[in-house]
KOLTOR-472015 format. One record per residue (C-alpha): x negated, y negated, z negated; residue number from 0. Coordinates in pm, whole numbers, always signed. Example, Ala and Ser with C-alpha at 12.3 -4.5 7.8 and 13.67 -1.06 7.14 Angstrom:
# KOLTOR-472015
       c1       c2       c3   seq
    -1230     +450     -780     0
    -1367     +106     -714     1
***
This chain:
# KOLTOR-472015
       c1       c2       c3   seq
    +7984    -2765    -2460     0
    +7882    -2519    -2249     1
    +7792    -2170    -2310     2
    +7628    -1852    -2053     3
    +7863    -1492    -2086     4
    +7602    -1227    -2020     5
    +7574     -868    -2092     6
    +7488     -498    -2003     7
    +7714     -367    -1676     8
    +8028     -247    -1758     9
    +8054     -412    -2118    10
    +8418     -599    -2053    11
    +8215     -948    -1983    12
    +8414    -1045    -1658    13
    +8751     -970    -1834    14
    +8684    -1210    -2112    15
    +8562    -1464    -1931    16
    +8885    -1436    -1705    17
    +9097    -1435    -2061    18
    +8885    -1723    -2125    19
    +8904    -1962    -1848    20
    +9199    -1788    -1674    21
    +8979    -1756    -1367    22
    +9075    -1544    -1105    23
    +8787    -1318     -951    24
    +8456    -1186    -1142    25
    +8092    -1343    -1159    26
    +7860    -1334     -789    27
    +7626    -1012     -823    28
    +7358    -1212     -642    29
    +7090    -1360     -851    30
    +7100    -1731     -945    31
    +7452    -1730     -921    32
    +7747    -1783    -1180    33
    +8087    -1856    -1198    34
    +8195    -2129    -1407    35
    +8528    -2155    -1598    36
    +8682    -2387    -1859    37
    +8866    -2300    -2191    38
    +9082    -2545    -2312    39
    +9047    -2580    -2680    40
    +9415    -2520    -2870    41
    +9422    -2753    -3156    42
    +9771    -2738    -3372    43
    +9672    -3107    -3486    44
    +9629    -3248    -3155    45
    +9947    -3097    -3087    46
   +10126    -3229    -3386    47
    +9961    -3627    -3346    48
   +10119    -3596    -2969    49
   +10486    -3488    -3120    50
   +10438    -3797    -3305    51
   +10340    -4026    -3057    52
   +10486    -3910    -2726    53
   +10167    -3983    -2502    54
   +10222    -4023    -2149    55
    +9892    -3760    -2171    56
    +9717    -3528    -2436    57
    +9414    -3391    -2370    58
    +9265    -3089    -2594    59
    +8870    -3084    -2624    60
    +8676    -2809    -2327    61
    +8413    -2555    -2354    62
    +8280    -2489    -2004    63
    +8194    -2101    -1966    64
    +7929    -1921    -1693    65
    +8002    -1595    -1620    66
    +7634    -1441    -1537    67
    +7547    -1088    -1328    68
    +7509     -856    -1522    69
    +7149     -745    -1653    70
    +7013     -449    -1577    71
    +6768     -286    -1845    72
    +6435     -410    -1798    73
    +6545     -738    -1539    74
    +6671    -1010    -1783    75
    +6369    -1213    -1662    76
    +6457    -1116    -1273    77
    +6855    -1204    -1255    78
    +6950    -1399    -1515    79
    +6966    -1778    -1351    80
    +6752    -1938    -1591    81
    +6767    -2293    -1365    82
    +7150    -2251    -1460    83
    +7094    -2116    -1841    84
    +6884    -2441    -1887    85
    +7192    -2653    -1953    86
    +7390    -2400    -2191    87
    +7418    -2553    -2549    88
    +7430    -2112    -2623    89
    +7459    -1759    -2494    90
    +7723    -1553    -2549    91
    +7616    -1169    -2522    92
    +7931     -947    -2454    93
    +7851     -562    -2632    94
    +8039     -334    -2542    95
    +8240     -108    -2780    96
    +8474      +38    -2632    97
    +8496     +405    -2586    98
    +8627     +494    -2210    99
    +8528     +829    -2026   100
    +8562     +658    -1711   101
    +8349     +399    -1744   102
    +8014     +460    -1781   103
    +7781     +345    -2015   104
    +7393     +281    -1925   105
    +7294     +441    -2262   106
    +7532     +714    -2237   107
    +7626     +682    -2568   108
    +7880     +363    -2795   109
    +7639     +175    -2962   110
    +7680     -191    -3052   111
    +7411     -274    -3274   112
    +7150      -86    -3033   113
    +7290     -258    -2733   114
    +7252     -627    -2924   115
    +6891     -549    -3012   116
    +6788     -413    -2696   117
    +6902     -757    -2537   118
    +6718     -962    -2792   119
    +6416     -726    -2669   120
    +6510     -859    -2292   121
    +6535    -1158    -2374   122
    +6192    -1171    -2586   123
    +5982    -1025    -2238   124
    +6150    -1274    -2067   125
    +6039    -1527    -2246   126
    +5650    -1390    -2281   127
    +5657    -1410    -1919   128
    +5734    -1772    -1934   129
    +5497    -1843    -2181   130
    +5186    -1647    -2028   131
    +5218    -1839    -1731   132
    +5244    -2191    -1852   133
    +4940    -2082    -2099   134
    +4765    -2049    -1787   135
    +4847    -2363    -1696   136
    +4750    -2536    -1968   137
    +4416    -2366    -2022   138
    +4321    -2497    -1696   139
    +4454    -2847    -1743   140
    +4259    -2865    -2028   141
    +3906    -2783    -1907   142
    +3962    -3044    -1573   143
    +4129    -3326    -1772   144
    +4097    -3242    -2156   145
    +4395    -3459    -2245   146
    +4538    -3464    -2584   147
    +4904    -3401    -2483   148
    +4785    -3097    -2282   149
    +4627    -2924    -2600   150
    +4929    -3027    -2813   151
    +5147    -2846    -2563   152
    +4885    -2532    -2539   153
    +4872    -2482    -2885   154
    +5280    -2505    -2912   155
    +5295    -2255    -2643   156
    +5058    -2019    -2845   157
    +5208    -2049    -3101   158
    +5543    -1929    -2864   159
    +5371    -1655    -2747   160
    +5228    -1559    -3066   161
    +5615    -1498    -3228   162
    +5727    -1318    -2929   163
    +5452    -1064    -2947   164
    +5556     -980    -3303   165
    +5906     -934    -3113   166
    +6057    -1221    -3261   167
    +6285    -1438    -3128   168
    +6203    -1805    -3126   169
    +6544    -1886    -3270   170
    +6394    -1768    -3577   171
    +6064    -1947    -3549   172
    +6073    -2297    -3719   173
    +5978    -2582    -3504   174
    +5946    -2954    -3609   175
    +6165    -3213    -3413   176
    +5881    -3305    -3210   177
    +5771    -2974    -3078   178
    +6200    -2936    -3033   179
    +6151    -3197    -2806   180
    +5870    -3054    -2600   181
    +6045    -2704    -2548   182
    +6314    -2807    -2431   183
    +6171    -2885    -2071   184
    +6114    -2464    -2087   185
    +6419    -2179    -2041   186
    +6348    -2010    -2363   187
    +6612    -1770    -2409   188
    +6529    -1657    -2716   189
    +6532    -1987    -2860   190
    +6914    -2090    -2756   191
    +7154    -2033    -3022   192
    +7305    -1655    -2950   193
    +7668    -1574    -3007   194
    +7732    -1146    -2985   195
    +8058    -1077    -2883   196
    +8221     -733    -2943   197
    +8429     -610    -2674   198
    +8597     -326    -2910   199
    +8873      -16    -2857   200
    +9243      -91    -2861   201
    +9211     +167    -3184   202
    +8968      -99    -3349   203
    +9235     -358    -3348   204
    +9302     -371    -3723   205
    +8922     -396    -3770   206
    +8904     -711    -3586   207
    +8911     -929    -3878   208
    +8639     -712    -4091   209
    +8375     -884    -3853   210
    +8031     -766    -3794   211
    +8040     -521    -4073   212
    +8278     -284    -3921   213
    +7992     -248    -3565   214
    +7708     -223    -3758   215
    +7602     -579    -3721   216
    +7567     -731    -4030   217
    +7219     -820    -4084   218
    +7243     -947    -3695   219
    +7489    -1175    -3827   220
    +7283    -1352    -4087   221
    +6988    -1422    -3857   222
    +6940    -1800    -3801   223
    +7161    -1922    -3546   224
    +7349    -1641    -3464   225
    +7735    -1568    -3533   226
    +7904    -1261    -3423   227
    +8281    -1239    -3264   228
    +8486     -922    -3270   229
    +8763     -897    -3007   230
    +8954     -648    -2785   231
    +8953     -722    -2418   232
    +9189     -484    -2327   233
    +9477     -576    -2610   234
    +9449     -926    -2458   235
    +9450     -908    -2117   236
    +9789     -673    -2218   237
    +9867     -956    -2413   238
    +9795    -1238    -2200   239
   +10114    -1062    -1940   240
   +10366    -1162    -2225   241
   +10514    -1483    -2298   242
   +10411    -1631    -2643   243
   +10688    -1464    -2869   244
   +10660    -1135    -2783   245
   +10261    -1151    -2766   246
   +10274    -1308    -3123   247
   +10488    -1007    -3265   248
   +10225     -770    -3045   249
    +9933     -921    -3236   250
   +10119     -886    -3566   251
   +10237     -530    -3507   252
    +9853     -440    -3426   253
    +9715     -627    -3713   254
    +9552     -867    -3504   255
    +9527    -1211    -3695   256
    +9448    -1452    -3393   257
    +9364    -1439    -3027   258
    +9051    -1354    -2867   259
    +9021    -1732    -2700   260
    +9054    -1867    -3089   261
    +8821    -1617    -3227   262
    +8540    -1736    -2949   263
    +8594    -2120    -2997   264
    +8581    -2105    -3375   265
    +8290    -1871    -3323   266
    +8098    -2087    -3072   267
    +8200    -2435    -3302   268
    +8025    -2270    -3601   269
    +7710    -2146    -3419   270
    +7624    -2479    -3288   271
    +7780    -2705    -3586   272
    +8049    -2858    -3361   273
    +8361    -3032    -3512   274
    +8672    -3214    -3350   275
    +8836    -3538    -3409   276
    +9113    -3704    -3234   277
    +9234    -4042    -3064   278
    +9585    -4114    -3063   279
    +9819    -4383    -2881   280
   +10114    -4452    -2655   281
    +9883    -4392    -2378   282
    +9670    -4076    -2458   283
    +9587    -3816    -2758   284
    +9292    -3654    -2695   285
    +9038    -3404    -2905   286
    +8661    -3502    -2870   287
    +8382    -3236    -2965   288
    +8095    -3358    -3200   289
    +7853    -3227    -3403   290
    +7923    -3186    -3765   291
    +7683    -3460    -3880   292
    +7761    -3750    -3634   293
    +7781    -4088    -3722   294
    +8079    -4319    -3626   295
    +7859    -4524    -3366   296
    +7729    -4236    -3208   297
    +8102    -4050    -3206   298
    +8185    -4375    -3060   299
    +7953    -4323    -2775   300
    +8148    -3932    -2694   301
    +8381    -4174    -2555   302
    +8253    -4452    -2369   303
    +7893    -4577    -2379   304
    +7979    -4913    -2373   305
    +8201    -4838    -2717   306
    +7879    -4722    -2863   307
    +7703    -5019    -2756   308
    +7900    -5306    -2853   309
    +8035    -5085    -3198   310
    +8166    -5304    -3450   311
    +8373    -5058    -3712   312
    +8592    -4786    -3657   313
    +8916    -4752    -3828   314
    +8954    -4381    -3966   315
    +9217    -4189    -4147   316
    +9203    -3817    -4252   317
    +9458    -3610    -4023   318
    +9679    -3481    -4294   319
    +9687    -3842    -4500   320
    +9799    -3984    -4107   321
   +10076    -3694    -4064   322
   +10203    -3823    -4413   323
   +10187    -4123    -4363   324
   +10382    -4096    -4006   325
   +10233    -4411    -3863   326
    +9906    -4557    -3850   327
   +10003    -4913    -3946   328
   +10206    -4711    -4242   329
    +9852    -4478    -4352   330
    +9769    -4891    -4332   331
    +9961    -5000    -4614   332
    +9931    -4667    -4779   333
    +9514    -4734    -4792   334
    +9443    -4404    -4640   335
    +9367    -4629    -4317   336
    +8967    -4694    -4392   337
    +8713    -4945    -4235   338
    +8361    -4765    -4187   339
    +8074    -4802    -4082   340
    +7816    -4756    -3810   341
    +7680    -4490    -4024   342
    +7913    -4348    -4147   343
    +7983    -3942    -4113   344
    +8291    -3857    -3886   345
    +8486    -3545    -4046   346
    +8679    -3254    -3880   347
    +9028    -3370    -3783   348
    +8963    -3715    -3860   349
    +9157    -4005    -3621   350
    +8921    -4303    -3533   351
    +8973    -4590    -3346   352
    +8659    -4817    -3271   353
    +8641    -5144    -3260   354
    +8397    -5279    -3045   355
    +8279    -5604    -2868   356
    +8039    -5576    -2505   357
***
């Protein structure tokens, strides 16, 4: 998975994506460049199934993040690297709202929900630039050649262009799998799922967990695909100096219910549908990310292609009936150990094993 921080100057973005990734220096300021970092994933289960069987290796599931320049007003379409933003699965826009004298704000004044829907504004013109041009294209292709692909393609692109006139995005627009399919050669950023991140004040810290409501970003929230995240970035990089204890009884003293790097990764799972489930032996215990409606052959293939290939049934048990249990020959014997499927539906937490033949 692998998501694009971007954001107004001065909103905090660099921070998080060093509390993120643990990187050590900010995001290139020239254009087309980005700094990538990778989150580990902390998983109490995977944790727990490794306590139980002692792996010579466990290995939590990733989310690979780009730290972009930041955008100016009026030049999303200018520096954001949309060769790079082609291969996010989302975008994460940082918003700043923070109050600090010293650091100065583009719009003079705090304003969360204005900053999020002047972005979305960027993001639109952007994206009307792209589509002009190709409708250009097209339009010409069409008179020389008159193909039938080309005027499938011009009158998807129309219909692009005809959304992002009305100033909306095309995350909102429905599409059919087909036409899906044919935007996805494009960099539409309007159309990639959107996660806004809050960057708060270190007095907002027992607000955290009232969500969009408390920045004036509720109805933002409920837009299709789009989630909203509310963190501090200066309580955790304060944080992030401690060792765990003491930065456990910080959070709790502040009223601060989990960390910022939990609050994004549950954030980003549930804006693009993503679940985990685990393999477990002497050798390895490792988290794999799927999406939420995966079938066991294809979950199978998150592993090894051949796997997928060659699938014959996977062996599954629920994580809790496998902690009970304390073994997997005993969740066996217990019949919480099931045989399913090539189409069968792979839960959250769930343990597989495949069984396969090449």
């Amino acid at each position: 998975m692998r998501i694009g921080l971007f954001g107004f100057p001065m909103t905090g973005k660099s921070t998080l994506f060093r509390l993120l990734t643990g990187a050590d220096s900010a995001a290139p300021g020239g254009r087309g460049e980005a700094q990538v970092g990778v989150s580990q994933v902390p998983d109490p289960r995977l944790y727990r199934l490794s306590e139980m069987y002692k792996p010579k290796k466990t290995v939590p599931a990733t989310i690979e993040y780009l730290d972009l320049a930041g955008v100016e007003k009026g030049s999303a379409a200018k520096t954001l690297p949309l060769d790079q933003l082609r291969v996010t699965d989302a975008l994460a826009h940082v918003v700043r709202a923070f109050r600090d004298e010293s650091v100065h704000h583009v719009e003079g004044a705090v304003d969360p929900a204005r900053d999020a829907a002047t972005m979305e504004t960027e993001l639109i013109l952007a994206d009307h630039s792209i589509a002009e041009r190709r409708i250009e294209k097209l339009e010409s292709l069409v008179q020389r050649a008159n193909r039938d692909e080309d005027k499938q393609e011009l009158e998807l692109i129309r219909k692009v262009l005809s959304n992002l006139e009305q100033d909306v995005p095309l995350r909102n627009v429905e599409f059919d799998e087909h036409q899906r399919m044919q935007l996805r050669g494009y960099t539409f950023l309007s159309l990639k799922p959107l996660l806004v991140v809050v960057n708060a004040d270190e007095e907002d810290a027992s607000r955290l967990h009232e969500g969009p409501a408390a920045f004036g970003l509720e109805e933002f929230a409920k837009r299709p695909a789009t989630g909203v995240v509310v963190l501090s970035g200066k309580i955790e990089e304060e944080i992030s100096q401690l060792d765990e204890s003491d930065a456990d009884e910080f959070r709790s003293a502040l009223g601060i219910r989990e960390p910022a790097l939990e609050r994004m990764i549950r954030g980003s799972y549930d804006l693009l549908g993503k679940i985990s489930f685990f393999t477990v032996g002497e050798d390895e215990c490792r988290a794999w990310t799927i999406g939420r409606s995966t079938a066991a052959r294809a979950a199978a293939g998150t592993i090894h292609s051949d796997i997928e290939k060659g699938f014959i049934r996977a062996e599954v048990v629920a994580y809790q009936d496998l902690i009970d249990a304390g073994s997997w020959s005993a969740a066996r014997e217990k019949g919480t150990l099931r045989l399913e499927g090539k189409e069968y539906v792979i839960k959250d937490g769930e343990i597989s094993h495949f069984r396969f033949n090449v």
